[in-house]
C-alpha positions in Angstrom: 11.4 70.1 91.3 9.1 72.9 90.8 10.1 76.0 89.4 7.7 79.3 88.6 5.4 78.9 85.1 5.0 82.0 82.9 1.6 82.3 81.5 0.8 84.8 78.6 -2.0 87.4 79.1 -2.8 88.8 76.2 -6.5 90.2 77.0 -6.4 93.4 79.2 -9.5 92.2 80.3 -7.7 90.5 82.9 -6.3 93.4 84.5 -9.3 94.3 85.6 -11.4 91.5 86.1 -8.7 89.2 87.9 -9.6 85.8 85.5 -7.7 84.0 88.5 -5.2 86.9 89.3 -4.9 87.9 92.5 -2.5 91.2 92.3 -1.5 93.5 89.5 2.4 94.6 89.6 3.5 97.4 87.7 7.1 97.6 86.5 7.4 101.3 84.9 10.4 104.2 84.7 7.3 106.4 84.3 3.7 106.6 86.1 2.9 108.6 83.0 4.0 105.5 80.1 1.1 103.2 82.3 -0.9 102.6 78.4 -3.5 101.2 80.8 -5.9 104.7 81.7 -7.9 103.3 84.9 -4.4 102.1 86.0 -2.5 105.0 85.5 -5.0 107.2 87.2 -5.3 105.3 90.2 -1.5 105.3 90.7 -0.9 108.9 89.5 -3.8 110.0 92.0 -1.9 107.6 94.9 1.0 109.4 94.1 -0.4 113.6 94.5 -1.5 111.5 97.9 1.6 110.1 98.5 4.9 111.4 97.2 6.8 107.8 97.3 4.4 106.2 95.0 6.5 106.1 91.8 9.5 106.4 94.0 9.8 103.4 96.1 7.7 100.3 95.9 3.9 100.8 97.1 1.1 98.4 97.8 -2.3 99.9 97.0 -5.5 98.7 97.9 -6.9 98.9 94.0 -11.4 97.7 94.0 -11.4 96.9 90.8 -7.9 96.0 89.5 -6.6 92.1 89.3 -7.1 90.7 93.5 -7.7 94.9 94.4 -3.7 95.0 94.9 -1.8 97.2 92.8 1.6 97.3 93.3 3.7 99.6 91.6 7.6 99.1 91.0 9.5 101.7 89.6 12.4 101.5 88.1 14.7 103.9 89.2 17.6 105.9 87.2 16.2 104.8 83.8 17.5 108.1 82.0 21.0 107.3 83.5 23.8 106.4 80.5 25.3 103.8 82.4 21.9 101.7 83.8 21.5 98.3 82.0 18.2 96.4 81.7 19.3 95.0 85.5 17.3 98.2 86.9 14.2 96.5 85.5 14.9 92.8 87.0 15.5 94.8 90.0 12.1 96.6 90.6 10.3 93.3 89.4 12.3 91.4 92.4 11.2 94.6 95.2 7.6 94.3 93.3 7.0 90.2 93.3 8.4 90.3 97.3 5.8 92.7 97.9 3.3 90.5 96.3 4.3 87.3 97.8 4.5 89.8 101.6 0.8 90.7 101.1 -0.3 87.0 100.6 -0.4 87.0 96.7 -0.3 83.6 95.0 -0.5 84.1 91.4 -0.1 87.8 90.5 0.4 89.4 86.8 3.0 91.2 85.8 3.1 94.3 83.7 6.0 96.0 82.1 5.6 98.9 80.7 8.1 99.3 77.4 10.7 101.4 76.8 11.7 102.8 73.6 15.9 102.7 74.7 17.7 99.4 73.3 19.3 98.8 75.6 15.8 98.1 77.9 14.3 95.9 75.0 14.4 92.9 76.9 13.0 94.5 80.4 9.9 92.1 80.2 12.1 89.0 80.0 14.4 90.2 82.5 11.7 91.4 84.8 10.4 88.2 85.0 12.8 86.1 85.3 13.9 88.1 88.2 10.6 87.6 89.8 11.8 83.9 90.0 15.0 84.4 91.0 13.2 86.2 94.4 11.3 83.8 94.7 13.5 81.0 94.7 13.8 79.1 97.9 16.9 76.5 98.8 16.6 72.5 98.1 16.9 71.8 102.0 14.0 74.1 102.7 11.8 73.2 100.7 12.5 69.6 101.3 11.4 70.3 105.2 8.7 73.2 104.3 6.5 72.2 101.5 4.7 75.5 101.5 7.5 77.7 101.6 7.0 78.5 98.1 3.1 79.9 97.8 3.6 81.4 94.0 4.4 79.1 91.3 3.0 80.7 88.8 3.2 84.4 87.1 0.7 86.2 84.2 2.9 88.0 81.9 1.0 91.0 79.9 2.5 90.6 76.6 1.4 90.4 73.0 4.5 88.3 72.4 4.6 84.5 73.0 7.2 84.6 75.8 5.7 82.6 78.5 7.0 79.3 77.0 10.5 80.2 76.4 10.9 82.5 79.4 9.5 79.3 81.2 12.0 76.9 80.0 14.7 79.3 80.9 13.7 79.5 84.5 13.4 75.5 84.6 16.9 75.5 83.9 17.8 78.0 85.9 16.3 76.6 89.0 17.9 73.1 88.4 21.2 75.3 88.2 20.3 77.1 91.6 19.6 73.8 93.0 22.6 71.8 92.3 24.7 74.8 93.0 22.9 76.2 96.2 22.6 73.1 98.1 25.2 72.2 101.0 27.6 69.4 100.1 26.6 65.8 101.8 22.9 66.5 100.3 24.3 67.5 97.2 27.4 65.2 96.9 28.5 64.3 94.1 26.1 60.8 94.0 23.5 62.9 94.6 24.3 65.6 92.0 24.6 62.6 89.0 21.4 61.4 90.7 19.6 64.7 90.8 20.6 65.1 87.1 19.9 61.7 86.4 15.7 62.3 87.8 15.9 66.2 85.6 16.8 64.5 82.8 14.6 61.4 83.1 12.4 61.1 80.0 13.8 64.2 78.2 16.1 64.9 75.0 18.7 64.8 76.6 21.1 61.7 76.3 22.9 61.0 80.1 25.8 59.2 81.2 27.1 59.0 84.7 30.6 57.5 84.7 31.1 56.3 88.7 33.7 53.4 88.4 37.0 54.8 90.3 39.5 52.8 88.3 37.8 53.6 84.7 38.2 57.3 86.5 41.6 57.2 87.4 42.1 56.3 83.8 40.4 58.3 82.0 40.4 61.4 84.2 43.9 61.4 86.2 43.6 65.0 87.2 40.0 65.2 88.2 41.0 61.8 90.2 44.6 63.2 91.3 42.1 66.1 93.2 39.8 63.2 94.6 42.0 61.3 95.7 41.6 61.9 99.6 37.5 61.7 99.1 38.1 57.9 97.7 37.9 56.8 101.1 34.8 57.7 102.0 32.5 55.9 99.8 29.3 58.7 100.2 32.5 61.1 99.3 33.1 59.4 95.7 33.5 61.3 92.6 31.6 61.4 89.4 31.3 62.2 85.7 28.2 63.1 84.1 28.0 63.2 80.6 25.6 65.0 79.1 24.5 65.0 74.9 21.0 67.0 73.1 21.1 66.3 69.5 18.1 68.3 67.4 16.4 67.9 64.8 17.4 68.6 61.2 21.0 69.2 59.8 23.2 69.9 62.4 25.2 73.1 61.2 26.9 74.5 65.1 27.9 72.0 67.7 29.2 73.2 71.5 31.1 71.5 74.0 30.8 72.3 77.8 32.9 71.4 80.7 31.3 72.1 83.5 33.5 72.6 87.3 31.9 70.7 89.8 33.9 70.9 93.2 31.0 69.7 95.7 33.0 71.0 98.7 37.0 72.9 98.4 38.5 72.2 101.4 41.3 73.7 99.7 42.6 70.1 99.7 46.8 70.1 101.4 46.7 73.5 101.5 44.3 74.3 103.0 42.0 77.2 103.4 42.1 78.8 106.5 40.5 81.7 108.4 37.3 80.8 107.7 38.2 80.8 104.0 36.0 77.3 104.0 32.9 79.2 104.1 30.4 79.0 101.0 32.9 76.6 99.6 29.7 74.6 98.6 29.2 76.6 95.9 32.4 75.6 94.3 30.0 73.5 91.8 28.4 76.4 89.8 29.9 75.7 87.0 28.5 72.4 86.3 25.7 73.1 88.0 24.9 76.1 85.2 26.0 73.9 82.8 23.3 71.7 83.5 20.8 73.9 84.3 21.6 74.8 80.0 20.8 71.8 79.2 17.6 71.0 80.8 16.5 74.1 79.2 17.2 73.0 75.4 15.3 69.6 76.6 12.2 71.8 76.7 12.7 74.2 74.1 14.0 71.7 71.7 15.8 73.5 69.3 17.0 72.8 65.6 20.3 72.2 63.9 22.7 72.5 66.9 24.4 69.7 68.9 25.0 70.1 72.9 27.4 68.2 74.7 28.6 68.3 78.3 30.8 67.2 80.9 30.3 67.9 84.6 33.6 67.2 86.7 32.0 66.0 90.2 34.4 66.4 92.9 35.1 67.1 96.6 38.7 68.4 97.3 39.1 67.3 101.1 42.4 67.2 103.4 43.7 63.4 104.5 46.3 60.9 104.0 45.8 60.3 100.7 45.1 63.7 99.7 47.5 65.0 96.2 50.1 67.8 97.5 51.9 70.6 95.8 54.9 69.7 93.8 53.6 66.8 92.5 53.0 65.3 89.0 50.3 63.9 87.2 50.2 63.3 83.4 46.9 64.7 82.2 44.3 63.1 79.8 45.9 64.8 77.1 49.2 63.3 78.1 50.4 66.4 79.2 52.8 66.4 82.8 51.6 68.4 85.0 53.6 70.1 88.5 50.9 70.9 91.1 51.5 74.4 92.3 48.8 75.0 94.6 46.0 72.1 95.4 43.6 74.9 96.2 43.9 75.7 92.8 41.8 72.4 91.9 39.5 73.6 89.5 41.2 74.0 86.8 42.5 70.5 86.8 39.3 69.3 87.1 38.4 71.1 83.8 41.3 70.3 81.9 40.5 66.6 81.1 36.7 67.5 80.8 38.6 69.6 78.1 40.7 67.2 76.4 38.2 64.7 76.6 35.6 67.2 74.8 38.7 68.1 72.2 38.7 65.0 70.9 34.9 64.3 69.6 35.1 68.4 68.6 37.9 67.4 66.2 34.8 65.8 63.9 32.0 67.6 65.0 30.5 70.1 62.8 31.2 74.0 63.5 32.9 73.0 67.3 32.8 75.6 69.5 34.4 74.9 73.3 33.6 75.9 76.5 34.8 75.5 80.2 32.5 77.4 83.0 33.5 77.3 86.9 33.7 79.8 89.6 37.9 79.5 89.1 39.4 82.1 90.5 38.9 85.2 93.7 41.0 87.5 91.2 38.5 87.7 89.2 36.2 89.0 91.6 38.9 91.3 92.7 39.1 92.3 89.0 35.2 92.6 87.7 33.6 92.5 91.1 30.0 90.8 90.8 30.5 90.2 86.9 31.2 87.3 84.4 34.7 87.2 83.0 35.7 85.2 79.8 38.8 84.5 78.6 39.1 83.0 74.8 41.8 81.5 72.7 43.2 83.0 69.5 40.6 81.1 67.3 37.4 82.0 69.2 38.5 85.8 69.7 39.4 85.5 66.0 35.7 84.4 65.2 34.4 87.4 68.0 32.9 84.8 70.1 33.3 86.7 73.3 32.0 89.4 72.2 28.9 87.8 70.3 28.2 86.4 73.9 28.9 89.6 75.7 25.9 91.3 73.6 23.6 88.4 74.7 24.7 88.7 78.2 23.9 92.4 78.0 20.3 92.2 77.0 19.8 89.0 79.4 20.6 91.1 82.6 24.1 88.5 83.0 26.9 91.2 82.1 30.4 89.3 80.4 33.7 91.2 80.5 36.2 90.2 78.1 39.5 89.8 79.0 42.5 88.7 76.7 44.9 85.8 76.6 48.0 87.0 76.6 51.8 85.5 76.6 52.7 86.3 79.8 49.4 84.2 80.6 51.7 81.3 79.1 55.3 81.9 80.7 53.3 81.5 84.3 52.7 77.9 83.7 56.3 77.2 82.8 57.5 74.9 85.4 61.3 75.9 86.3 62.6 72.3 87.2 61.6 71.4 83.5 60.8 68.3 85.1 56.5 69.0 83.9 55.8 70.8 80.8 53.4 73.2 83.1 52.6 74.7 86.6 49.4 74.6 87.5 49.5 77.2 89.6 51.8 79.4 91.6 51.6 78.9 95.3 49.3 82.2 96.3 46.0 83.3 96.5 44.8 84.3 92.7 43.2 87.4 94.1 46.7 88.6 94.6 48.0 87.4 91.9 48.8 89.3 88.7 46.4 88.3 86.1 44.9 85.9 88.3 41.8 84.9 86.5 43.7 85.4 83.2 46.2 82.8 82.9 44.6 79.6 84.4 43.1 79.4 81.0 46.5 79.4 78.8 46.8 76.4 81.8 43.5 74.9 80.6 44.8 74.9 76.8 48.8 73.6 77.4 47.0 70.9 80.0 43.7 69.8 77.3 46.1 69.7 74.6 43.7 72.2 73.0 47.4 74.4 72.6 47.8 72.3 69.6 44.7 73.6 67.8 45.5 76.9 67.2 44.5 79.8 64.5 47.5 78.4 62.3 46.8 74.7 63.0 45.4 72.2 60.4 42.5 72.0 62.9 41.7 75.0 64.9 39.2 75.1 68.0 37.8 77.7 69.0 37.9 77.8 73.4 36.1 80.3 75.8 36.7 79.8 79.3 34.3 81.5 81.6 34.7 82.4 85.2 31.4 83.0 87.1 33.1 83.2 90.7 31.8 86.6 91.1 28.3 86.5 89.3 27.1 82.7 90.4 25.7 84.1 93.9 24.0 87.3 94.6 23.4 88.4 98.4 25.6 86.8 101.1 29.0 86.2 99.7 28.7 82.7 101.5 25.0 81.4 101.4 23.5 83.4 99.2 21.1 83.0 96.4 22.6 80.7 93.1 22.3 83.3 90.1 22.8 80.5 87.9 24.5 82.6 85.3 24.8 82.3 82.6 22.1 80.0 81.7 19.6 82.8 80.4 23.1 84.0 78.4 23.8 80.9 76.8 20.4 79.3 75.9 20.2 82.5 73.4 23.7 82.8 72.2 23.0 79.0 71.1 19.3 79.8 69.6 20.0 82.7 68.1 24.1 82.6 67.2 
C-alpha cells in the first residue's frame, strides 16, 4: 500500500532549477499575491495573452521554471463570505490532474497564502486534495501497477508539514481502501487481514476476534445481522480490535466504534430498485476509523489513549437471515424489537458501544465515539456533509462543536444536530414486550429526524443511557454519520473521502 509522500521545499531555489521537480503548480486567489517575481510575471504576461489564465486552470510551457511546466490553479470565489478553505483543495485537485495529464511524476506545489482565517489551512488542504485526485481503487491497482505515476509531491513551505501532512494521507488512503473496495475482495476476512498487514510492526496493538460462537456471545446484535452470512464460510464476520497507547501520562482517552457492513443487502427486507448499488461502501465507518489509527502509528503522539472497534459484517437475504419483529438482548443486556433489518447499522454499533462503555468506565478523561454511514436522512438533511449527534454530557463539554471547528479548517465540514426527546419516544416499542425499537419500518430519508434518533437508539441499546450528565459516571458519546460525506463523485462508485480522518487526527493532537 502506497500512498503519495509530502516532501518539504524550503529553498526557492528549486522552483527554478527543478532539484528533481518536474512541474511547478500554482494554487493562488490572485496572480498578483505570486511572492515569487519571475513567476508572477510569466503568468501575469500568459494571462494579457490569454484571458482564462487566472481563470480556469492553464498549462504553460515555462523554460526555466521546475520541468518548464507551470500550471496555474486559481481558486475561484475567494472574496465570497460563504467559501470555506474547500475552494483551495479544489483548484489543487483541477491543478495536480493537469500535472499528472501532461506526464508529470513528481511536481511541487505552491500555495500562495491568504491573510483570511478562515483559508489558514489552504496549504494543508491543498495538498491533501492533490492525493485524494490522485487516488486510484485497490482492484486497479492490483491489475495496473502503473496506474499510479505520482507518489510523491514537494510542498513550498517554511513550515515542517510534509511529515504530518504525510501521515494523514497514509491513513487516509488505508481508509479509501477498505472503504472503496467491492465486497468479496474486501470481505470481512480480508478487511481484519488488510488491517492486520497496515498494522504489522506499528504502535498499534491489534486483535481480530473471528470465532462465531465467542461472537454470538459477546456481540448478539452484530451476530443477530450476520446471521444469514454464517453459512458461507468466505462470508464470515469479524471483530477487529484496535488499541495505540503513547508515551508519557495519559491525560484524554477515546473510544471508537467503527460500522463495518462489507455488503447491505438490506438483509429480509430487502432493498429494491436498484437500491443495492454502492452498498459496498456501507463500511466507511470502520474503514475511517482505521484509517485514524494508522495515522497516530506514524505520528506517535503523547498522553492520549486510542481504542477501536470495527464491527465487520455482511447483511445478506437467506434462510437464516434475522427478520423484523424479532428480539435479541444486546451486549448491554438490553431487549431489543427489530423494526427494520435494513436498518443494521446501528445494531452493529451498539455492542461495539457497550463493549467500549465498559473499559471507558476506568479510563482516564473517556470520550466515545460511533462513526458509520447510518442513515439516507441525513443526506436528505445536510446533503454531502458530516452530521454528529451527541449526548447530554459531550454537548455539555462542547465536543461537537470543538470538532466542528477542526473540521472547518481541515476541508471535512461537521453539522451539529441535537438529541432530543422525541429522538427517545421513537424507540419505544408499543408491545412493551422489548425495552426499544430499533427502527421504524421506512426508509430514514423519509423519516422525521431520521439521522437524529438512531443515536438515542445507540445509547438505550449500549447501556450508555445510564451514564448521563446527572449519573455517578457520565460519558460523554458523539455519534457521527458520514453517509453523505464518505464518497465524493458517483453516488455509487465514487471516490472514498475517508472523512473524517484529517478531522479527527487533530481534534485528538490538538484537543
Amino acid at each position: 500500500m502506497k500512498s503519495v509522500n509530502f516532501v518539504n521545499v524550503k529553498d526557492e531555489n528549486a522552483i527554478f532549477d527543478g532539484q528533481g521537480w518536474d512541474a511547478l503548480i500554482v494554487v493562488t486567489h490572485s496572480l498578483k499575491e505570486i511572492a515569487f517575481d519571475e513567476v508572477r510575471l510569466f503568468a501575469e504576461h500568459a494571462a494579457s495573452v490569454d484571458k482564462r489564465v487566472g481563470k480556469t486552470t492553464s498549462l504553460l510551457l515555462a523554460p526555466g521554471l521546475a520541468g518548464g511546466k507551470l500550471i496555474i490553479a486559481p481558486v475561484l470565489a475567494a472574496e465570497d463570505d460563504y467559501q470555506d478553505v474547500r475552494i483551495y483543495g479544489e483548484a489543487a485537485k483541477a491543478g495536480i490532474n493537469m500535472a499528472n495529464a501532461s506526464g508529470s511524476t513528481r511536481p511541487l506545489l505552491l500555495v500562495v497564502d491568504s491573510s483570511e482565517a478562515r483559508f489558514s489551512f489552504a496549504k494543508d488542504v491543498s495538498a491533501l486534495a492533490c492525493a485524494q485526485a490522485l487516488w486510484q481503487p485497490l482492484e486497479k491497482r492490483e491489475a495496473e501497477t502503473d496506474c499510479v505515476p505520482i507518489h510523491e509531491i514537494g510542498l513550498f513551505t517554511l513550515n515542517d508539514l510534509g511529515k504530518k501532512l504525510s501521515a494523514i494521507e497514509v491513513g487516509k488512503q488505508l481508509a479509501r481502501d477498505l472503504c472503496g473496495t467491492e465486497p468479496e475482495r474486501m470481505s470481512a476476512i480480508h478487511f481484519s487481514e488488510y488491517c492486520q498487514l497496515a498494522f504489522e510492526g506499528s504502535e498499534i496493538d491489534i486483535e481480530v476476534i473471528d470465532n462465531i460462537d465467542l461472537l454470538t456471545q459477546d456481540y448478539p446484535l452484530l451476530s443477530g445481522v450476520a446471521r444469514s452470512s454464517i453459512a458461507v464460510p468466505r462470508h464470515h464476520p469479524r471483530v477487529v480490535k484496535l488499541a495505540y497507547c503513547g508515551e508519557g501520562e495519559i491525560t484524554r482517552t477515546f473510544f471508537f466504534a467503527g460500522k463495518g457492513v462489507i455488503y447491505d443487502t438490506g438483509g429480509a427486507d430487502i432493498k429494491v430498485a436498484g437500491g443495492m448499488a454502492g452498498m459496498s461502501r456501507d463500511k466507511g465507518g470502520a474503514a475511517a476509523v482505521a484509517g485514524l489509527m494508522k495515522t497516530l502509528s506514524v505520528l506517535k503522539p503523547k498522553g492520549v489513549r486510542v481504542v477501536a472497534q470495527l464491527g465487520l459484517v455482511r447483511n445478506s437475504i437467506g434462510s437464516d437471515a434475522f427478520v423484523t419483529d424479532e428480539i435479541i438482548t444486546s451486549h448491554a443486556n438490553c431487549r431489543v424489537r427489530i423494526g427494520n433489518t435494513d436498518a443494521e447499522g446501528r445494531l452493529v454499533l451498539a455492542d461495539l458501544l457497550s463493549h467500549l462503555r465498559i473499559e471507558a468506565q476506568c479510563a482516564i478523561a473517556p470520550e466515545l465515539y460511533s462513526v458509520a454511514t447510518l442513515t439516507g436522512h441525513v443526506v436528505r438533511c445536510y446533503g454531502g456533509y458530516t452530521a454528529i449527534v451527541e449526548n447530554s454530557v459531550a454537548k455539555k463539554e462542547g465536543i461537537g462543536l470543538n470538532l466542528q471547528k477542526h473540521a472547518q479548517q481541515w476541508a471535512e465540514p461537521i453539522e451539529c444536530s441535537s438529541l432530543r426527546r422525541e429522538d427517545f419516544q421513537k424507540i419505544v416499542d408499543p408491545s412493551g414486550a422489548a425495552q426499544v425499537l430499533s427502527s421504524n419500518n421506512g426508509p430514514s430519508a423519509t423519516t422525521a429526524r431520521g439521522h437524529q434518533y438512531p443515536a438515542a437508539f445507540l445509547l438505550k441499546a449500549s447501556g450508555l443511557f445510564e451514564h448521563g450528565v446527572n449519573s455517578e459516571l457520565p460519558l460523554p458519546f458523539s455519534h457521527i454519520d458520514i453517509a453523505g460525506s464518505a464518497v465524493e463523485g458517483h453516488p455509487h462508485y465514487g471516490s472514498p473521502t475517508a472523512c473524517p480522518v484529517a478531522s479527527l487526527v487533530n481534534y485528538i493532537i490538538e484537543g
